[in-house]
C-alpha positions in Angstrom: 2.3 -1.0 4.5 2.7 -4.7 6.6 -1.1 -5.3 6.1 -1.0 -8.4 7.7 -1.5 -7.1 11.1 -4.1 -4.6 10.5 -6.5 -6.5 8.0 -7.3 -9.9 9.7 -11.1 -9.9 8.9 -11.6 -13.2 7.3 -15.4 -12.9 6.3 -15.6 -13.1 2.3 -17.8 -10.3 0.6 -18.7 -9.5 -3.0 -18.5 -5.7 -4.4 -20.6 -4.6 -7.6 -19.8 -1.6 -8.6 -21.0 -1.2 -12.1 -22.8 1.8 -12.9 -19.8 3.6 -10.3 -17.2 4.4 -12.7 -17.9 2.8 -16.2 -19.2 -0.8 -16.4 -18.0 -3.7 -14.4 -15.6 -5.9 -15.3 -16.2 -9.2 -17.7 -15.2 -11.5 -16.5 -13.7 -14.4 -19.4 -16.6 -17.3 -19.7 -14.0 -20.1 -18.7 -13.0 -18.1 -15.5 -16.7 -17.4 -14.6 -17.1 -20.9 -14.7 -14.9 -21.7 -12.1 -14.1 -20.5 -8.8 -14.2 -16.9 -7.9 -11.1 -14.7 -8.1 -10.3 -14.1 -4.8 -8.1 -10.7 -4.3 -7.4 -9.9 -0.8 -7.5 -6.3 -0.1 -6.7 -3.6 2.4 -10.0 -2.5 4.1 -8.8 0.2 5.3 -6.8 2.8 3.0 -7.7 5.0 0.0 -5.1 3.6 -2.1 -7.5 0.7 -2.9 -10.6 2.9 -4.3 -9.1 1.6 -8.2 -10.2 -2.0 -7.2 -13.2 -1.7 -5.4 -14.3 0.1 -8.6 -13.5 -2.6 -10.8 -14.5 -5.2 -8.9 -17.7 -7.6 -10.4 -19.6 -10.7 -9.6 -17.0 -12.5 -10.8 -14.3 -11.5 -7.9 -14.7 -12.1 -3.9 -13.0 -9.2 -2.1 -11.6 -10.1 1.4 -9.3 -8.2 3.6 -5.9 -9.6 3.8 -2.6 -9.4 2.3 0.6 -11.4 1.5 0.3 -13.9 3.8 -3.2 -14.5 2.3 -1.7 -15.4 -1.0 1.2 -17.4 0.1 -0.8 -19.3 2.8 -3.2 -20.5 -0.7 -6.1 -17.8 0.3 -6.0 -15.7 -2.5 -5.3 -15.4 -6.1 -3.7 -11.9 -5.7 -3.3 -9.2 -2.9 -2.3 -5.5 -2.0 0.3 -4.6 0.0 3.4 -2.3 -0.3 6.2 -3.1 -1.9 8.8 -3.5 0.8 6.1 -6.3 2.2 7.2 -8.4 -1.2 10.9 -8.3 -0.2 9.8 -9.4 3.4 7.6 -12.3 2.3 9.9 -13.4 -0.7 12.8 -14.4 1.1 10.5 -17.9 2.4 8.4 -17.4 -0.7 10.5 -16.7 -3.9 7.2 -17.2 -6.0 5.6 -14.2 -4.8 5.1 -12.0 -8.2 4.4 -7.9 -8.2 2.0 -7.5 -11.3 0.7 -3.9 -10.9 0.6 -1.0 -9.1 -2.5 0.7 -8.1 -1.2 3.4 -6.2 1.4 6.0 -5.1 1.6 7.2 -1.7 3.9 10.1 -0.6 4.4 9.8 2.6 5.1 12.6 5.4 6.1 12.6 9.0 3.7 14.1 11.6 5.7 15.6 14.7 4.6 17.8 17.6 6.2 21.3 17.3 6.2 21.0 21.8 8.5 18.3 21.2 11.0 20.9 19.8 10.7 19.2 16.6 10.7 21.6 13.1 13.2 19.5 10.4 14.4 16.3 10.3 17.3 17.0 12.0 15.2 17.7 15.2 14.0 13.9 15.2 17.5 12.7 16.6 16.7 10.9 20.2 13.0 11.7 19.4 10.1 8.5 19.8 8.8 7.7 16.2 5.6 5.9 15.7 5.6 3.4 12.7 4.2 0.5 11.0 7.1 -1.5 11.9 9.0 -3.2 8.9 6.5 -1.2 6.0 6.8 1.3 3.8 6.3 3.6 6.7 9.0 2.1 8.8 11.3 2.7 5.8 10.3 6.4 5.1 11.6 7.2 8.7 14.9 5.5 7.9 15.3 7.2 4.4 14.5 11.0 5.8 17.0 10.1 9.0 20.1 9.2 6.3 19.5 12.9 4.1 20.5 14.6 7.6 23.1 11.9 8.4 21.3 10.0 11.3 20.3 6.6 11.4 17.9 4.2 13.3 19.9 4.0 16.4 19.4 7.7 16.8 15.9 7.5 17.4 13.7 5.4 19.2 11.2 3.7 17.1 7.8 2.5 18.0 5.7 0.3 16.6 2.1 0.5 17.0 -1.5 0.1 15.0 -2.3 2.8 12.8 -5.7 3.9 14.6 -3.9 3.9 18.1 -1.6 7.0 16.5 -3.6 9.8 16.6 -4.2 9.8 20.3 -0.4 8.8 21.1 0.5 11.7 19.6 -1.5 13.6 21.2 -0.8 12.4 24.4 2.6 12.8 23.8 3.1 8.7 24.2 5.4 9.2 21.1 7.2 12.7 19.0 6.2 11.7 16.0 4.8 9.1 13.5 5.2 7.9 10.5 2.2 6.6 8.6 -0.1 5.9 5.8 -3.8 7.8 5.4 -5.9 7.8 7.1 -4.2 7.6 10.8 -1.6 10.2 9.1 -4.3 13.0 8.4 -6.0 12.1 12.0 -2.4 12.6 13.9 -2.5 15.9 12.1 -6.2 16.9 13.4 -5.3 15.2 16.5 -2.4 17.6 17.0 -3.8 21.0 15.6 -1.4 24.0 16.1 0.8 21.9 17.1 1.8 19.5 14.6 4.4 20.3 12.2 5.0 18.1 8.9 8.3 17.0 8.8 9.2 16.0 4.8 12.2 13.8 4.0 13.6 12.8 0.8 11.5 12.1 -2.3 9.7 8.3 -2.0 6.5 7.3 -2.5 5.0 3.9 -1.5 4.0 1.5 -4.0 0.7 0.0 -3.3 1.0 -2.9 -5.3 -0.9 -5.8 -6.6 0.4 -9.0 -6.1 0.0 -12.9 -6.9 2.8 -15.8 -7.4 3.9 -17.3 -10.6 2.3 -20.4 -10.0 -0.7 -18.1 -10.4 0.5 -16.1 -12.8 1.0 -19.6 -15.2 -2.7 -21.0 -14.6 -4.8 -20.4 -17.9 -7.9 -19.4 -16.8 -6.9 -17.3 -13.2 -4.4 -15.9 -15.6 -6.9 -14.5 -18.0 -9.3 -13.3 -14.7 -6.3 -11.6 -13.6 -5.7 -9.9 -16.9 -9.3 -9.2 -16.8 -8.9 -7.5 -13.7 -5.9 -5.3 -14.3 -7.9 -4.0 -17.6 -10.9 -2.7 -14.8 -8.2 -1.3 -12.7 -6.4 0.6 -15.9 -10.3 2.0 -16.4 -11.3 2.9 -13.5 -7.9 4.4 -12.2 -8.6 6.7 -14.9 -12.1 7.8 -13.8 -10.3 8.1 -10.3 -7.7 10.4 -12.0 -10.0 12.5 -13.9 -13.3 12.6 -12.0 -11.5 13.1 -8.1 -15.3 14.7 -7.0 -17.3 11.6 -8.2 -15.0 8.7 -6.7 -13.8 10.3 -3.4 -17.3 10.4 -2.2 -17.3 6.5 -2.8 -14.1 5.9 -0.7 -15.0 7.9 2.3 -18.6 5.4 2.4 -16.0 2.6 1.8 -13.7 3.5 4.9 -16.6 5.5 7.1 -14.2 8.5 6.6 -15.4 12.3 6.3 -15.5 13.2 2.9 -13.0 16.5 3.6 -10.1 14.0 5.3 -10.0 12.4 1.8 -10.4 15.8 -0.2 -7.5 17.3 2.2 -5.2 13.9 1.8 -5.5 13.8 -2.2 -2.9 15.2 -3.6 -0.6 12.8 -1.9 -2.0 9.9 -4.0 -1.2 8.5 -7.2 -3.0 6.2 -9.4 -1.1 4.8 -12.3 -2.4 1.3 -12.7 1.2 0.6 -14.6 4.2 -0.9 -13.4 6.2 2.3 -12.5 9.6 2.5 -14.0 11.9 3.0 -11.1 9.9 0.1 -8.9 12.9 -2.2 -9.4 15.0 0.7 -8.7 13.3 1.1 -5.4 13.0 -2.3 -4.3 17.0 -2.6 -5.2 18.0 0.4 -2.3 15.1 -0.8 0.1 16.7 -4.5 -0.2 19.6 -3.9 1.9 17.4 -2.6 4.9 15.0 -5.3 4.9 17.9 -7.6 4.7 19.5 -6.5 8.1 15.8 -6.5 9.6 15.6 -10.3 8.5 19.1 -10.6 10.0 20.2 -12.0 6.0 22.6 -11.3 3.4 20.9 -9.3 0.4 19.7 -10.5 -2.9 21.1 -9.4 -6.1 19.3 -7.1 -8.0 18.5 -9.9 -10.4 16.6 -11.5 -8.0 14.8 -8.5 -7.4 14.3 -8.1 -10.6 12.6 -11.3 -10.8 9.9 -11.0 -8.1 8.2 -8.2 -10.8 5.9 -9.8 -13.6 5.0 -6.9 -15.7 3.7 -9.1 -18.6 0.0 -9.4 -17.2 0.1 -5.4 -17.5 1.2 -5.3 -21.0 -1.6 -7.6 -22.0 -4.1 -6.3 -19.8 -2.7 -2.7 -21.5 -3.0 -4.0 -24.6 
């Protein structure tokens, strides 16, 4: 997910949600005493129930992502993991410390379009979050039936403008996170056909930088915060009918979309462990897109913190 483009709202707004899921988060004394923890979030998918769950008093929720945290915004932000090779290559510091959820993604076609496997997509129009997790699906699906990029046409546009481009028959297909995936489907009706490529989920991630990361006291908030998530991910795991409701208020979403989309989502609150794995074979992708040589797998390696986990686990 790129984030950036689709969650510009700058106004600053405090979540309690004790009483929810559990009890809020406490916050350490020395890091209530200071500023705020501010975690920029995306306003606008499920995968970020976990965190408005475990957010307290103690933590200003805004929407943003990467370039929140490396413009000096935020403390820590979501976004997808193919967003922290993007943003890493001008800002090594960037630091992948947990992630909150597992998206499966799917591609939405129209069946008119003469479109039943993946196969069918070859000269087709694809609709995408352009340089994401999404953008990256398409590419992985096209390579199991041994097409590539140039054999489509890719489109970028804005999640909520999907739905009715698909429709219209603006674009073939698209590729896309919830809820604009599950709203192409609706929008479509008998005609849409789900087009499944290879195994990959996206990695909704947590992120901060290791300048961050080495502070004392937003270290301990942080820590703080990852133990909420680890709680509450469980309630989301094991109590589905009580959080779901709390989503669909969150993102003005009818309670069945999120019910129907489900069982594409993970929540492991843990740092999964084929991430690196995944970041290594996306690496060589988002280094032609950035017109750049790729990194090493060391210094992929390095961009993932996992020590605030383990303590926070502990």
């Amino acid at each position: 997910m790129s984030g950036a483009k689709y969650l510009s709202r700058n106004l600053w707004f405090a979540v309690a949600m004790a009483g929810v899921c559990g009890s809020a988060v406490a916050m350490p004394q020395k890091a209530a005493a200071a500023e705020k923890l501010r975690v920029g979030i995306n306003l606008t998918t499920i995968e970020t129930l976990p965190i408005y769950l475990a957010a307290d008093e103690g933590i200003e929720l805004t929407g943003g992502a990467l370039p929140l945290l490396t413009a000096g915004k935020a403390d820590a932000v979501t976004n997808a993991e193919t967003q922290a090779l993007l943003r890493s290559t001008a800002n090594p510091d960037i630091r992948v410390i947990l992630t909150v959820a597992e998206y499966s993604y799917r591609i939405v076609a129209r069946r008119s379009a003469g479109i039943a496997t993946a196969s069918d997509l070859r000269g087709k129009k694809i609709a995408t979050s352009l340089n994401s997790s999404a953008h990256f699906y398409i590419v992985k699906t096209l390579r199991e039936v041994g097409l590539s990029e140039p054999d489509v046409s890719i489109v970028g546009l804005a999640p909520p403008d999907m739905p009715a481009a698909l429709a219209r028959g603006d674009v073939d297909a698209v590729s896309i996170w919830e809820p604009a995936s599950e709203k192409s489907v609706q929008a479509l009706g008998p005609d849409a056909v789900i087009v499944r490529g290879p195994r990959y989920s996206e990695r909704f991630n947590l992120n901060t930088t290791s300048e961050i990361a080495a502070d004392p006291v937003k270290r301990a908030a942080l820590v703080e915060l990852l133990r909420g998530i680890i709680r509450t991910s469980k309630e989301v795991r094991d109590h589905p009918d009580k959080v779901q409701p709390v989503i669909a208020g969150k993102l003005d979403l009818p309670l069945p979309l999120v019910s129907e989309t489900w069982s594409l989502f993970r929540f492991p609150a843990a740092i999964p462990d084929d991430l690196l794995a995944t970041m290594v074979e996306q690496e060589p992708w988002m280094a032609m897109k950035q017109n750049r040589a790729p990194r090493p797998r060391e210094a992929i390696a390095a961009l993932i913190d996992s020590s605030l986990w383990q303590e926070a686990a502990r």
